[in-house]
ZATILUM-639281 format. One record per residue (C-alpha): residue in three letters; z negated, y, x; residue number from 0. Coordinates in steps of 0.25 Angstrom, whole numbers, m for minus. Layout:
BEGIN
+------+-------+-------+-------+-----+
: type :    pz :    py :    px : seq :
+------+-------+-------+-------+-----+
:  ALA :     Z :     Y :     X : NUM :
...
+------+-------+-------+-------+-----+
***
This chain:
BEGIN
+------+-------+-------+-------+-----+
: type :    pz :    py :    px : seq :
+------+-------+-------+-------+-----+
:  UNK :    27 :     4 :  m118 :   0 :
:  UNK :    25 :    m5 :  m104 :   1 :
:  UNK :    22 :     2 :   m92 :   2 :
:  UNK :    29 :     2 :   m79 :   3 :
:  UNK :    22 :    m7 :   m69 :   4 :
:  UNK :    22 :    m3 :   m54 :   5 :
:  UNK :    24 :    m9 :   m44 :   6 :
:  UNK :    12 :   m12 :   m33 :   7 :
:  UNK :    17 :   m17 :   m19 :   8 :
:  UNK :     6 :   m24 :   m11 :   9 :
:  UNK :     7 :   m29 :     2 :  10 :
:  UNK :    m4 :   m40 :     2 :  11 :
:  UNK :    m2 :   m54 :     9 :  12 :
:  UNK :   m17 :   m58 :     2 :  13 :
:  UNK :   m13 :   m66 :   m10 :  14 :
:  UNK :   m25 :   m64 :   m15 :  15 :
:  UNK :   m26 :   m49 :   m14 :  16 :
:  UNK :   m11 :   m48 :   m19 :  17 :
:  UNK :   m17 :   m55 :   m33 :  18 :
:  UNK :   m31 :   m46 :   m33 :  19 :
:  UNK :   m21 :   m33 :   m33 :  20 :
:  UNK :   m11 :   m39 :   m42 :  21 :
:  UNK :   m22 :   m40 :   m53 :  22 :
:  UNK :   m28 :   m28 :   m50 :  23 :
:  UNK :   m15 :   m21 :   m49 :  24 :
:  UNK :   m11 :   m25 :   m64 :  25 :
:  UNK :   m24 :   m17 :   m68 :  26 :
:  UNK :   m13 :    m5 :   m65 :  27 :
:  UNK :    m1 :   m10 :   m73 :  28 :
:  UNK :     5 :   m12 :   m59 :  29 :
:  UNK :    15 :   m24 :   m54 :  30 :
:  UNK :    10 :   m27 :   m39 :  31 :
:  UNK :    19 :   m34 :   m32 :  32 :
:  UNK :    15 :   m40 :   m19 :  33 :
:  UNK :    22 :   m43 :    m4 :  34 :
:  UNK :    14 :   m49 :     6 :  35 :
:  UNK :    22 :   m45 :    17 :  36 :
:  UNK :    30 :   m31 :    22 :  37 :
:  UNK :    44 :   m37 :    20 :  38 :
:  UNK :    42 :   m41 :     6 :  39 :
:  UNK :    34 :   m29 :     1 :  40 :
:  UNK :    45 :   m21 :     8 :  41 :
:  UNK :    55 :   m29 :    m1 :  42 :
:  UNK :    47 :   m26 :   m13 :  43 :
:  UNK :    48 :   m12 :   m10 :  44 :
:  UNK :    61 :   m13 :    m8 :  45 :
:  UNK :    65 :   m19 :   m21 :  46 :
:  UNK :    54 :   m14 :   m31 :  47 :
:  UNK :    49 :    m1 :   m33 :  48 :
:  UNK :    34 :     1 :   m28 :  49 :
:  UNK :    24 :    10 :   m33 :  50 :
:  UNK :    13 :     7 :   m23 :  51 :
:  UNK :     9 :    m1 :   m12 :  52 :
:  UNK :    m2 :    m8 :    m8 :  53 :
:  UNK :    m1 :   m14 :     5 :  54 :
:  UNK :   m11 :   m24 :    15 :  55 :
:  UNK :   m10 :   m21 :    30 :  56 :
:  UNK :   m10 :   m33 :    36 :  57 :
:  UNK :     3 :   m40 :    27 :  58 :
:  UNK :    13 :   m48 :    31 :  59 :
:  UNK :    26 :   m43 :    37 :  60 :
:  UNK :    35 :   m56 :    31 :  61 :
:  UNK :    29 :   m68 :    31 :  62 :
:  UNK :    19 :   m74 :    40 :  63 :
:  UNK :    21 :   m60 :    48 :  64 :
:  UNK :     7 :   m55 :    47 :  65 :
:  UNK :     3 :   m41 :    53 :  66 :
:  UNK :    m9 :   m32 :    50 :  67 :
:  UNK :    m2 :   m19 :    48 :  68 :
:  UNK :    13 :   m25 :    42 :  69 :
:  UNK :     6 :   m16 :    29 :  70 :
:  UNK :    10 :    m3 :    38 :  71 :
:  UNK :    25 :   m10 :    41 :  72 :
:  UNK :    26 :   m11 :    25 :  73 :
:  UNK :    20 :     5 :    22 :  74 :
:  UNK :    31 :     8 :    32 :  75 :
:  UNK :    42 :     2 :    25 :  76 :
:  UNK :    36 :     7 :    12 :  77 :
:  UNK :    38 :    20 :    15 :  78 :
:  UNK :    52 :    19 :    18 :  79 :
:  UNK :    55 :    12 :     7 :  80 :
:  UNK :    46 :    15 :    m3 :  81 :
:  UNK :    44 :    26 :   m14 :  82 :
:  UNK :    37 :    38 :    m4 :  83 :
:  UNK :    28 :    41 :   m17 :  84 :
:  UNK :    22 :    24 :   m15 :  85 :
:  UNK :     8 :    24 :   m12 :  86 :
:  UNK :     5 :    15 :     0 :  87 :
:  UNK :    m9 :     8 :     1 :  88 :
:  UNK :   m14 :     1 :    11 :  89 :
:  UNK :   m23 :   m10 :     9 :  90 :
:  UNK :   m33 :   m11 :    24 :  91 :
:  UNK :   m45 :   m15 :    28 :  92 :
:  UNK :   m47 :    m4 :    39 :  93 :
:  UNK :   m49 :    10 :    34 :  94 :
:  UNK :   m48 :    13 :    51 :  95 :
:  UNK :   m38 :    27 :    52 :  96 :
:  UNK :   m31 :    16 :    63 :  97 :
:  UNK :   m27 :     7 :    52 :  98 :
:  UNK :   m24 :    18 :    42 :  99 :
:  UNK :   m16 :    27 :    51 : 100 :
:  UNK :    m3 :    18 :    51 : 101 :
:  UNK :    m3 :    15 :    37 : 102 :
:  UNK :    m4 :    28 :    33 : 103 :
:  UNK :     8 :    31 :    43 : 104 :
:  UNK :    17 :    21 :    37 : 105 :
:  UNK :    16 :    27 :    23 : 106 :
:  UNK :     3 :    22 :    17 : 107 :
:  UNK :    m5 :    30 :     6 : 108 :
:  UNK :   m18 :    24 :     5 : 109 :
:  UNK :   m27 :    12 :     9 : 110 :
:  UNK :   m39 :     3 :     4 : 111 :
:  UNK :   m47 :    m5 :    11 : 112 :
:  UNK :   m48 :   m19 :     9 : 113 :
:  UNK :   m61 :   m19 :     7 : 114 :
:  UNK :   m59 :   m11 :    m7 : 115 :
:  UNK :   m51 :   m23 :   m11 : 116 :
:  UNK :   m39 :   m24 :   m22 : 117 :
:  UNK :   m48 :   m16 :   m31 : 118 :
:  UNK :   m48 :    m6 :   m21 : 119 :
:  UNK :   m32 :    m6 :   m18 : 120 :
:  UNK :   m29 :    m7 :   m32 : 121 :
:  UNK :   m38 :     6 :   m35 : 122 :
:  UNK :   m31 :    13 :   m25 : 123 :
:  UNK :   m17 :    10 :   m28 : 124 :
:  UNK :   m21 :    14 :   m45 : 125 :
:  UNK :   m23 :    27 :   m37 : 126 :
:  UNK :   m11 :    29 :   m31 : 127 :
:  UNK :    m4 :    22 :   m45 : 128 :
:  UNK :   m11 :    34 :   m52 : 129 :
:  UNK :    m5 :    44 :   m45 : 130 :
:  UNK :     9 :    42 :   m46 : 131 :
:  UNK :    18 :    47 :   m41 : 132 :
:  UNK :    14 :    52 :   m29 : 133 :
:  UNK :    25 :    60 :   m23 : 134 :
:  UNK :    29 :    55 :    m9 : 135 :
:  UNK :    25 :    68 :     0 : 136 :
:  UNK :    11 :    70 :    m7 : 137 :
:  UNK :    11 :    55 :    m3 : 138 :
:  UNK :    14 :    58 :    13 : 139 :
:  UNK :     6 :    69 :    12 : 140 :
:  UNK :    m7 :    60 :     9 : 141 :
:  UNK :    m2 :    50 :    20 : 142 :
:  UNK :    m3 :    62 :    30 : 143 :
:  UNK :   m16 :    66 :    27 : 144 :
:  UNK :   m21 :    52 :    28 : 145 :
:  UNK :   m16 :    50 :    40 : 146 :
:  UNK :   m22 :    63 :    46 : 147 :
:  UNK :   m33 :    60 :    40 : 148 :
:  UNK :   m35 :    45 :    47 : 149 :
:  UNK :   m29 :    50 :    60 : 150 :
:  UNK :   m41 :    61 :    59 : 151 :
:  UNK :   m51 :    51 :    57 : 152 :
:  UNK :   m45 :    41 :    67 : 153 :
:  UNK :   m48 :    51 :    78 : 154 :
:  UNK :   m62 :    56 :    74 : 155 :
+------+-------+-------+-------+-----+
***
């Protein structure tokens, strides 16, 4: 009997980390697909059916149309097209409540800092694999503590 394989969207314009995920990912049974800008991981989520993503901040909007937080256009767009019940990580190298605020605004779930490398994110998102499905309002429900949470911290 084979397993169903789900599909991992990850945002990532670092070939090289795109291929450390990709191998760790397979760890998971898991097929990672990979867009390194917002208009073609918008198209795969379009066209595909995502379980989770995994996005990089600082991505490509198309080609050769870099900007820092393009990640945040992407989580937006995800989450008006996307499953409600699809985890959302953010891969970032600030754990500052400024540069978490807005990604947990557009729809994000969770973040891991750079510094904890692909090992780090992979972890992360076998979490969020294992606890599928998630329904969609316990979902917002965690975003809004988080944010209120941050927003706390941002003014203490």
């Amino acid at each position: 009997m084979s397993v169903k394989k789900r599909t991992i969207l990850l945002l990532e314009d670092d070939a090289v980390q795109v291929l450390l995920f990709q191998g760790l990912a397979t760890d998971v049974n898991d097929n990672v697909v990979s867009a390194n800008n917002v208009y073609d991981a918008i198209h795969v989520l379009k066209t595909s059916t995502v379980a989770a993503c995994v996005v990089d901040l600082g991505v490509y909007r198309r080609f050769k149309d870099y900007k820092a937080d393009a990640g945040i256009e992407f989580i937006t767009e995800a989450r008006k097209i996307g499953d409600a019940g699809m985890p959302i990580l953010v891969v970032t190298t600030s754990r500052d409540p400024s540069t978490l605020i807005p990604c947990f605004e557009a729809g994000c779930d969770d973040y891991v800092l750079k510094d904890e490398g692909v090992h780090g994110a992979v972890d992360r998102l076998k979490m969020w694999l294992k606890s599928m499905p998630i329904p969609p309002a316990t979902m917002r429900s965690k975003r809004t503590e988080v944010l209120a949470a941050l927003r706390s911290a941002l003014k203490g």
